[in-house]
C-alpha positions in Angstrom: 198.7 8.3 -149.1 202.7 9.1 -149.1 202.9 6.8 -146.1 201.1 4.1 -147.4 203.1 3.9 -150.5 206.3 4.4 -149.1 205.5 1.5 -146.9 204.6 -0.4 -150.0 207.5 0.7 -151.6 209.7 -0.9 -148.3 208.0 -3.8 -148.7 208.3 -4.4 -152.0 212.0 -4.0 -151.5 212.1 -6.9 -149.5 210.0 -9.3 -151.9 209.9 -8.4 -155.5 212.5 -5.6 -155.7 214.7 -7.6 -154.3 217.1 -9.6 -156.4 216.2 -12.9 -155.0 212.9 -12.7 -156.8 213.2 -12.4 -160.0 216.5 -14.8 -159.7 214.5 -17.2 -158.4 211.3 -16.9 -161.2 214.0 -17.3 -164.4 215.6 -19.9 -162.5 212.8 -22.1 -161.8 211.6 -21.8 -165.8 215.4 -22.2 -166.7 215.6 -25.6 -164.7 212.2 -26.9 -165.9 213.1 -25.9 -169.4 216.9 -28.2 -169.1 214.8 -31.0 -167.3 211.9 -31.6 -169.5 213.8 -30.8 -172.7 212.6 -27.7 -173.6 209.1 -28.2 -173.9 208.0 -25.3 -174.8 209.7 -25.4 -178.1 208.8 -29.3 -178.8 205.5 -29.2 -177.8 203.7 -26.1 -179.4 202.6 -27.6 -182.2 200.9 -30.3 -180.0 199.4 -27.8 -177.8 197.8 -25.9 -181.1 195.9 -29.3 -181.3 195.0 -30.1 -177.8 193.9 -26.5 -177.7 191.6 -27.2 -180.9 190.1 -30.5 -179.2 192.0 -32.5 -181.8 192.6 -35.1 -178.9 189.0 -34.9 -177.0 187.5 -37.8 -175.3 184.1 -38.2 -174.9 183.5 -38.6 -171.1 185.8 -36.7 -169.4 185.1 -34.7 -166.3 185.2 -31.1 -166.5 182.9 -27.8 -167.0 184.8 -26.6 -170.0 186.4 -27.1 -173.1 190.2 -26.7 -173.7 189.9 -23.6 -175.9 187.5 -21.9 -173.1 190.1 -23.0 -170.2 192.4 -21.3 -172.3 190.2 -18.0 -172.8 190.0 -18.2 -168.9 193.3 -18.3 -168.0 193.9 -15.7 -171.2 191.7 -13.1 -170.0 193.3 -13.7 -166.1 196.7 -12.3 -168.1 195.5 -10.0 -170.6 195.0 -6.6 -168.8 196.8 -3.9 -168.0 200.0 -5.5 -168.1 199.4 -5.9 -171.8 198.6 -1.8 -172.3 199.6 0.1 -169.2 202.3 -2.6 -167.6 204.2 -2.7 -170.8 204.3 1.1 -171.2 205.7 1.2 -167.1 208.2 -1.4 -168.0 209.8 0.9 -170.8 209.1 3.9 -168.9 211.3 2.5 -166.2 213.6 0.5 -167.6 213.8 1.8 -171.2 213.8 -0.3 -174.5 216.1 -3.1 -172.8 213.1 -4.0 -170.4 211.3 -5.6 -173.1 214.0 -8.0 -173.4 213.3 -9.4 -170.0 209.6 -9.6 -170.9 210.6 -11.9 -173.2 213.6 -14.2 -171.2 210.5 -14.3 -168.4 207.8 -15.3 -171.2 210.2 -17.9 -172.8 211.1 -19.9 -169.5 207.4 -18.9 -168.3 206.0 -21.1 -170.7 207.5 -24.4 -169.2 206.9 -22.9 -165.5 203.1 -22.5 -166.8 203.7 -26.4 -168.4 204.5 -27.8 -165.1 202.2 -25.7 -162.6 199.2 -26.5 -164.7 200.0 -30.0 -165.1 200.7 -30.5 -161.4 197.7 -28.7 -160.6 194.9 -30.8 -163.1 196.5 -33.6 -161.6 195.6 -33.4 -158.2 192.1 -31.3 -158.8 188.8 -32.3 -156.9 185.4 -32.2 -157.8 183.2 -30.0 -155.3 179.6 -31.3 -153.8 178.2 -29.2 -156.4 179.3 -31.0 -158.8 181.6 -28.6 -160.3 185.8 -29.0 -160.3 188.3 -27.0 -158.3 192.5 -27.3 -158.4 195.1 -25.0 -158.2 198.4 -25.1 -156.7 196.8 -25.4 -153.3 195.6 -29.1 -154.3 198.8 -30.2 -155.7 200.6 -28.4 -152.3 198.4 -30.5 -149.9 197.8 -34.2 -151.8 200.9 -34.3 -153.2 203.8 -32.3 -150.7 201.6 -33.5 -148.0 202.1 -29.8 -147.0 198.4 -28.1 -145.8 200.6 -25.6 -144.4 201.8 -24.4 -147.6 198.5 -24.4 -149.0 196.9 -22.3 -147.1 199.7 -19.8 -147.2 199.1 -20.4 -151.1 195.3 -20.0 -151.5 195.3 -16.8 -148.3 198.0 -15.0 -151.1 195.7 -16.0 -154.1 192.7 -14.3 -152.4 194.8 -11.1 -151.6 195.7 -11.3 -155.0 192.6 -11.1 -156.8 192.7 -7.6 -155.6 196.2 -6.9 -156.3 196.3 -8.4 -159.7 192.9 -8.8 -161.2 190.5 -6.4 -159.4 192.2 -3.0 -158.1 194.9 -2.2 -160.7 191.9 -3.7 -163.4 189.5 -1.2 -162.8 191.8 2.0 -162.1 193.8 1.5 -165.6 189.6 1.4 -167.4 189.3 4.5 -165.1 192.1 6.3 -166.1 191.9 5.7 -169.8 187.9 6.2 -169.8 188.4 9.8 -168.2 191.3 10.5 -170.4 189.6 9.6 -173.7 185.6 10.0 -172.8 186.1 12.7 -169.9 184.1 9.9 -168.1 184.3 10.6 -164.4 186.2 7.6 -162.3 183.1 7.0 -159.7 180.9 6.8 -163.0 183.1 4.6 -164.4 183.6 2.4 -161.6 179.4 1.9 -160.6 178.9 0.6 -164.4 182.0 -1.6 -164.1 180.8 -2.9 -160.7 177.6 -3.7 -161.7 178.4 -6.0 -165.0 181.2 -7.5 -162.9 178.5 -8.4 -160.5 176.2 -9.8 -163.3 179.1 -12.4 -164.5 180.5 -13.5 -161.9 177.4 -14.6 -160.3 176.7 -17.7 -162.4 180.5 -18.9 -161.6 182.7 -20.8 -163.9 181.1 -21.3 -166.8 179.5 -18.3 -167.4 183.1 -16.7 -166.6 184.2 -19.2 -169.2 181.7 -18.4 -172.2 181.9 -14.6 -171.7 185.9 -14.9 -171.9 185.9 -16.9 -175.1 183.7 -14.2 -176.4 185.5 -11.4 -175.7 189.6 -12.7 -176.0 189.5 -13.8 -179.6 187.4 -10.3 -180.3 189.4 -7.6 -178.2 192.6 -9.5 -179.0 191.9 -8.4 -183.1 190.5 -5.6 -182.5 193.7 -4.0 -180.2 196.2 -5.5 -182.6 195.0 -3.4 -185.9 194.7 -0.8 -184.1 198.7 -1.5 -183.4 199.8 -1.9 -186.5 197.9 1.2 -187.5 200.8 2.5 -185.7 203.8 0.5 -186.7 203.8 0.6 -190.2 204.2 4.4 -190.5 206.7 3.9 -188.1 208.2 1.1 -189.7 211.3 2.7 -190.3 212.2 2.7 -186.5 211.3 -0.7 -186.0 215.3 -1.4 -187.2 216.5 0.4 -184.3 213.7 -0.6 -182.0 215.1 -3.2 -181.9 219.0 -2.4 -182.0 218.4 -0.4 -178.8 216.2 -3.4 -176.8 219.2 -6.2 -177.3 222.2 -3.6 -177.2 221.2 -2.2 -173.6 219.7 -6.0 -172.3 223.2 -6.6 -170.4 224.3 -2.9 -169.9 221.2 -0.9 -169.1 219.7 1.7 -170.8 221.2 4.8 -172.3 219.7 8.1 -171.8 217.8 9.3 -174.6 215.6 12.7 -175.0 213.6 13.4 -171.4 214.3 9.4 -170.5 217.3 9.8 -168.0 218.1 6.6 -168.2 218.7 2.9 -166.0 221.0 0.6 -164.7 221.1 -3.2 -165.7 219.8 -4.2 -161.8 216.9 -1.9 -162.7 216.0 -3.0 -166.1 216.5 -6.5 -165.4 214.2 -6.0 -162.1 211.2 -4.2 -163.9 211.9 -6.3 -167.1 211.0 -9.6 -165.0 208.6 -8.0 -163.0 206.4 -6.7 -165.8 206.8 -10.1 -167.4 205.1 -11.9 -164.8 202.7 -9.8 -164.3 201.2 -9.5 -167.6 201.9 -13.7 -168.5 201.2 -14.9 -164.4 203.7 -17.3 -165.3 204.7 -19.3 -161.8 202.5 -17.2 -159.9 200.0 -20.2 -160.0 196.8 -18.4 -160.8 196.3 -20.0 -164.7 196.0 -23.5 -163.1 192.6 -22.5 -161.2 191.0 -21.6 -164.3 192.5 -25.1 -166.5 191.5 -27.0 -163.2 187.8 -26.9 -164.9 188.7 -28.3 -168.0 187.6 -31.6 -169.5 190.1 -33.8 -169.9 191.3 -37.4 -167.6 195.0 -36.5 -168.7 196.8 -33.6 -166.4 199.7 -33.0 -169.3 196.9 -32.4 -171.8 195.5 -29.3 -170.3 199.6 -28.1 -169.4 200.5 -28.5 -173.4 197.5 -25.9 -173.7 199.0 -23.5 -171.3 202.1 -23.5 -173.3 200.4 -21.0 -175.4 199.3 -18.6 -172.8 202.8 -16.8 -172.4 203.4 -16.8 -175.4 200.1 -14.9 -176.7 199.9 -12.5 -173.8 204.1 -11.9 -173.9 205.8 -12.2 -176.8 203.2 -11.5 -179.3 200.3 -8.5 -177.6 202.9 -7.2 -174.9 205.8 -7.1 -177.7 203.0 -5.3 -180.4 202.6 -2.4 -177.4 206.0 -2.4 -177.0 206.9 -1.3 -180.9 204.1 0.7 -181.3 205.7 3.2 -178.2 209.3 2.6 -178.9 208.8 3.1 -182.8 206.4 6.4 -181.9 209.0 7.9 -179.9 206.7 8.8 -177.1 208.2 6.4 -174.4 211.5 9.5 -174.0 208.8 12.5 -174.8 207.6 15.1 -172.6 203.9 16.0 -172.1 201.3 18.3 -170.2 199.8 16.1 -167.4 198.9 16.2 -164.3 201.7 14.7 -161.6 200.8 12.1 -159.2 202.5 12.8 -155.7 204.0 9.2 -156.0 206.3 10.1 -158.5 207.3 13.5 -157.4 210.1 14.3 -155.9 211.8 18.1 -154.9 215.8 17.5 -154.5 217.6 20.3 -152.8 219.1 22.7 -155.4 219.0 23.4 -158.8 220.0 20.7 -161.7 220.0 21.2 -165.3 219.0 18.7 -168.3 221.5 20.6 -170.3 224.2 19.8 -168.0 225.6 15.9 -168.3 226.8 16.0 -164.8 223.6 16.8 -163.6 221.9 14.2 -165.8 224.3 11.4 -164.0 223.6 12.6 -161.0 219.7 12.4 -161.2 220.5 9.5 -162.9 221.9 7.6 -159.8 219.1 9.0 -157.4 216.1 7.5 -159.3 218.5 4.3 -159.6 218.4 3.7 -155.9 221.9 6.0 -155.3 220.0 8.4 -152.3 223.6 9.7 -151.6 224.0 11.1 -154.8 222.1 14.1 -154.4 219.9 15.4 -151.1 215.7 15.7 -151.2 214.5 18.9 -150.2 213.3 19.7 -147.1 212.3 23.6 -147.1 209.5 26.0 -148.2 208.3 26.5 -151.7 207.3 30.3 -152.2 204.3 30.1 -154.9 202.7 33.2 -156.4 199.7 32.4 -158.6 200.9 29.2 -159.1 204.1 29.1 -159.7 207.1 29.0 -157.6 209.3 32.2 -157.1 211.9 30.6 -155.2 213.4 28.1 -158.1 217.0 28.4 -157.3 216.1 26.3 -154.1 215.1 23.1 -155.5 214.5 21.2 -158.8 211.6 19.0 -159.2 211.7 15.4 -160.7 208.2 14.2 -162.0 208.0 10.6 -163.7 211.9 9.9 -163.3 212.3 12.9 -165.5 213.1 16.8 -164.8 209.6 18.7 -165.2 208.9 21.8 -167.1 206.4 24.8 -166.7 205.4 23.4 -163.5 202.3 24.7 -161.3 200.6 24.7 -158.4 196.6 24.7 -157.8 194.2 23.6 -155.0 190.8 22.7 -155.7 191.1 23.7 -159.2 192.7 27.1 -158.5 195.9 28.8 -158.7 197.7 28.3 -155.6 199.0 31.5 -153.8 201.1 31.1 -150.0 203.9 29.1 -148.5 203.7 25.0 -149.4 206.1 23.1 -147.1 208.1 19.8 -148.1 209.7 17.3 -145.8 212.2 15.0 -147.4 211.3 15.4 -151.3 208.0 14.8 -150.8 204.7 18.0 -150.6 203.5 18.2 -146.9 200.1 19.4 -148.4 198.0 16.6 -149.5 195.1 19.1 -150.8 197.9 20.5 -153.6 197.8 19.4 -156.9 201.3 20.2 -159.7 201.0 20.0 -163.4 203.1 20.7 -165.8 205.3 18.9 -168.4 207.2 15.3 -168.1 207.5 12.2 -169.0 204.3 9.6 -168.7 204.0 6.1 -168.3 201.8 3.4 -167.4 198.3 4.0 -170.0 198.8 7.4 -170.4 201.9 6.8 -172.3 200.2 4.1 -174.4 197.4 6.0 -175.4 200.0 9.2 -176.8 201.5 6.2 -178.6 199.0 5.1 -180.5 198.2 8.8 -181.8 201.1 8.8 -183.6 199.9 6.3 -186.4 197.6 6.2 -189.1 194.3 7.0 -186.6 195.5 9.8 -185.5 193.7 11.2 -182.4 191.5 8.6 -183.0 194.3 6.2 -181.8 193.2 6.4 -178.4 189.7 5.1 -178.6 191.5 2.2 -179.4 193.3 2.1 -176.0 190.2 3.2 -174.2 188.7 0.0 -175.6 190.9 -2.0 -175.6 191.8 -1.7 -172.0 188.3 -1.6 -171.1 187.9 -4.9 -172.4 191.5 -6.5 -171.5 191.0 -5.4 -167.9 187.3 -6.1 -167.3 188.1 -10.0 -168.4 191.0 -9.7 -166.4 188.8 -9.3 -163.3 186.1 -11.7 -164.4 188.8 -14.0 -164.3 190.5 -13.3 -161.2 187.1 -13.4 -159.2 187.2 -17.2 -160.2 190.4 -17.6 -158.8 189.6 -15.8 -155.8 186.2 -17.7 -155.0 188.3 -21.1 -155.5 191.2 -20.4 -153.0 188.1 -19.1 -150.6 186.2 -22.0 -151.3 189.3 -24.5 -150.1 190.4 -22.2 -147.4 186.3 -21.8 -145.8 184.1 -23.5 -147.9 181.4 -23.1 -150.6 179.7 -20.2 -147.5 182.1 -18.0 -148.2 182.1 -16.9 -151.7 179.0 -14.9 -152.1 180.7 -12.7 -149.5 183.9 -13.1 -151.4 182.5 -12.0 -154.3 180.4 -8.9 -152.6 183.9 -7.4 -151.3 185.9 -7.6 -154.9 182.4 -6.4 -156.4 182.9 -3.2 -153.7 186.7 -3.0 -154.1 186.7 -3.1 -157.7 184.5 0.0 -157.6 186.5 1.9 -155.2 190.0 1.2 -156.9 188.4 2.9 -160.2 189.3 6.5 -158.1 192.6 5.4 -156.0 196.0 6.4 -156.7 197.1 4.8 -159.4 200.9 4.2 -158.5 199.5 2.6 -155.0 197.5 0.3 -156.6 200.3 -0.6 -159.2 202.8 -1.1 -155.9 200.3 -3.1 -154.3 200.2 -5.5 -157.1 203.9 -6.0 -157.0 203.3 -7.1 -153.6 200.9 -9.6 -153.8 202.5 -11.3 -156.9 205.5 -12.3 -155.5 203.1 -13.7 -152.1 201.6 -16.3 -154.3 204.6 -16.9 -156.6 207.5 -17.8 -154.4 205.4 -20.6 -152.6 204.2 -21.9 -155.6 207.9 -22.0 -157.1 209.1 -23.9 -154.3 206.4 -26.2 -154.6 206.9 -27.2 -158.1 210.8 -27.6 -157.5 209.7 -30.0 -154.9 207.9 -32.0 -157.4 210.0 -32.1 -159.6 210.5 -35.7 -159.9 206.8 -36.4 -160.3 206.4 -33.5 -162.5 208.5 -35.6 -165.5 207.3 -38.8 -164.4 203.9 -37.5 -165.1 204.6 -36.4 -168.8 206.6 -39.1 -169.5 203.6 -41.5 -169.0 201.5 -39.3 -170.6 203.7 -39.9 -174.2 204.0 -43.4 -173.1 201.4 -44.6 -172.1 198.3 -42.8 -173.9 197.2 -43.0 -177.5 198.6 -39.6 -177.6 202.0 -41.0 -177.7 201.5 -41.9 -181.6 201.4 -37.7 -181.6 204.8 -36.8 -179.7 206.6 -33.8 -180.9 
């Protein structure tokens, strides 16, 4: 599994590690945004109507309503980015990643504007009568670039496993075994099974099931927040302080947290941001494709919202509730995941501040700063006698009270590392560091006015967030099959997410989050150049929609 990730971890470097990634996501939104006048600002009260069917027609084609297009596209973003994505984010980046949640939510709202509108514009109704778009439609009728398309709708089915289905079902895992000491496999058969039952009757049992469950889980999650918040209140103040003081800096080091560079929080700040909103990545136009309405700019006013829901109001809630706990800088007993471990050659002290700059430059990318262990580790009923060789990093922190077991027992013998990383696969190490990802969440919301009970709120939560997440994702999936193959090849679409779904429920968690990163940015960037492409049309299109329609009479 080392190999695999590392490779995923090379690849990633090349696509959305890289700087030209998240350059290019903040600068497409940032163009839009100058081009079309800030939409996203001018238009939100309209879109509150459209969303409400203020503006309906009687006779229009589509299989849903605005508000259930919405819920779609809504329950395609609200997941684990919204519970464990947030808590990676500050885990990596620290307080000042949130910041670039928001920059990527703000501009994402006019990039989810114009892919949506593009995208309704160009949609097609099927021989069954039902409607399919996407960014594959607008790609091929209007670029006149099949090419692209395909590229486009191949990266959408690779990620519906990436995005909605693997990381989906893992996060439900984790946070049902940590909360409910449900085992994973258990956990991943029931899932399988009721993800089955919905996403058989297609679109608009997808759609009814989401409107159910957003409105509800979204209410449910957020008390359960500000059961945390407000006896926390009084480090909301500096919350704050730290998340815009360290946006063009970096992060400061603070209690376990070791802190990052401004490359690094910018990078994971972006990163997480798309992930949790999808903004640009093209998937929210498949699920407004289905909507009933003859005007393209109507159903892009309603996806104005959709960043701004999932980002800047849920993902910002989890983000208070574990900066103003404290947690997010806070060690705790857990169980490491070989991912994040790494044993560097010598011995380094928290205590000293020249140690502390050193570790900090090695989990920043500096791998001269300090050299990964390549040696023996002496253990004795667990626990290593030869200390003064190495130190162990767990969770981009220094661990603590560290052991060795395999198979549930204390290990005794001679465990050999090559280059940081345990040569023994059949080795598990516990002990005490940092946490991130739902873990981290779930400690945070503890620290309120539920106490323990705090993280039956994440448990269910997350079990809803995620499970709609995959519902959705399914759809977008069987679409970009359904152009690429035909209508033949979505029942066996659907019977290999059904299968992966329940075998990511017992994966390793930081593979599956890598993987993600990967398939994101193979759907995003051809879907960005795309919409720069059109841009022309793009304002051409809402312009005659003010102009020309009786909804003109209504312009912001």
């Amino acid at each position: 599994m080392d190999a695999v990730n590392d490779l995923l971890i090379l690849i990633d470097s090349y696509l959305g590690s890289a700087v030209w990634f998240p350059f290019l996501l903040i600068s497409v939104g940032v163009f839009f945004t100058l081009y079309l006048g800030f939409p996203q600002i001018r238009y939100f009260k309209h879109a509150v109507g459209v969303t409400t069917g203020h503006f309906d027609k009687a006779g229009a084609k589509g299989d849903t309503s605005h508000f259930q297009a919405l819920a779609t596209a809504l329950s395609g973003t609200v997941g684990t980015g919204n519970i464990g994505g947030v808590a990676l984010a500050l885990h990596l980046g620290g307080p000042a990643a949130l910041f670039w949640m928001w920059v990527t939510a703000f501009f994402g709202m006019t990039s989810k504007f114009v892919e949506v509108t593009l995208s309704h514009k160009y949609r097609e109704q099927t021989a069954d009568g039902t409607m399919a778009g996407g960014p594959m439609y607008y790609m091929e009728k209007g670029m006149n670039a099949k090419w692209l398309a395909v590229i486009f709708a191949m990266a959408t089915v690779l990620s519906s496993f990436g995005t909605g289905s693997l990381p989906q079902i893992n996060s439900i895992a984790a946070g049902l075994k940590s909360t409910f000491n449900v085992e994973p496999i258990v956990t991943g058969a029931v899932m399988a099974i009721l993800l089955a039952l919905v996403i058989i009757g297609g679109i608009k049992r997808i759609a009814r099931v989401a409107a159910a469950i957003v409105p509800t889980m979204a209410l449910f999650y957020v008390i359960g927040a500000f059961a945390v918040i407000i006896p926390n209140i009084a480090n909301i103040g500096p919350s704050f302080a730290a998340i815009f003081s360290d946006a063009f800096t970096g992060s400061a080091a603070s209690g376990g947290f070791l802190g990052a560079t401004f490359a690094y929080v910018f990078d994971r700040g972006v990163n997480r941001g798309l992930y949790s909103n999808e903004a640009g990545q093209g998937s929210a136009p498949i699920a407004h494709a289905s909507a009933r309405t003859d005007q393209p700019a109507d159903e892009g006013m309603v996806s104005i919202l959709e960043p701004f829901i999932d980002t800047i109001v849920i993902c910002t809630i989890t983000g208070l509730v574990i900066l103003s706990s404290g947690v997010w800088k806070e060690k705790f007993d857990n169980d490491f995941q070989r991912a994040d471990m790494r044993f560097v050659q010598g011995v380094y002290s928290e205590q000293e501040p020249e140690d502390v700059a050193t570790m900090f430059a090695l989990l920043n990318g500096d791998e001269t700063s300090a050299e990964l262990y390549t040696g023996e580790i002496l253990v004795r009923q667990g626990r290593a006698t030869n200390n003064d060789d190495f130190t162990l990093m767990a969770s981009r922190s220094f661990a603590e009270d560290f052991q060795f077991e395999r198979e549930g027992i204390a290990f005794d013998g001679v465990l050999k590392v090559s280059q940081g990383r345990l040569d023994d696969v059949l080795v598990s190490v516990s002990g005490r560091s940092l946490i991130h990802s739902v873990p981290l969440t779930t400690k945070a919301f503890q620290k309120g006015l539920l106490g323990e009970y705090g993280q039956y709120v994440v448990s269910i939560g997350l079990m809803l967030f995620a499970f709609s997440t995959a519902i959705a994702w399914s759809y977008y999936g069987d679409r970009a099959m359904t152009y690429l193959l035909g209508p033949k090849s979505v029942l066996p679409y659907r019977l290999v997410y059904v299968a992966g779904f329940f075998y990511a429920a017992f994966a390793d968690t930081t593979i599956v989050w890598n993987l993600a990163l990967i398939t994101i940015v193979l759907m995003t960037a051809p879907n960005l150049f795309g919409l720069l492409y059109m841009h022309k049309e793009m304002k051409q299109t809402v312009n005659e929609y003010w102009e020309k329609t009786e909804h003109g009479k209504h312009r912001a």
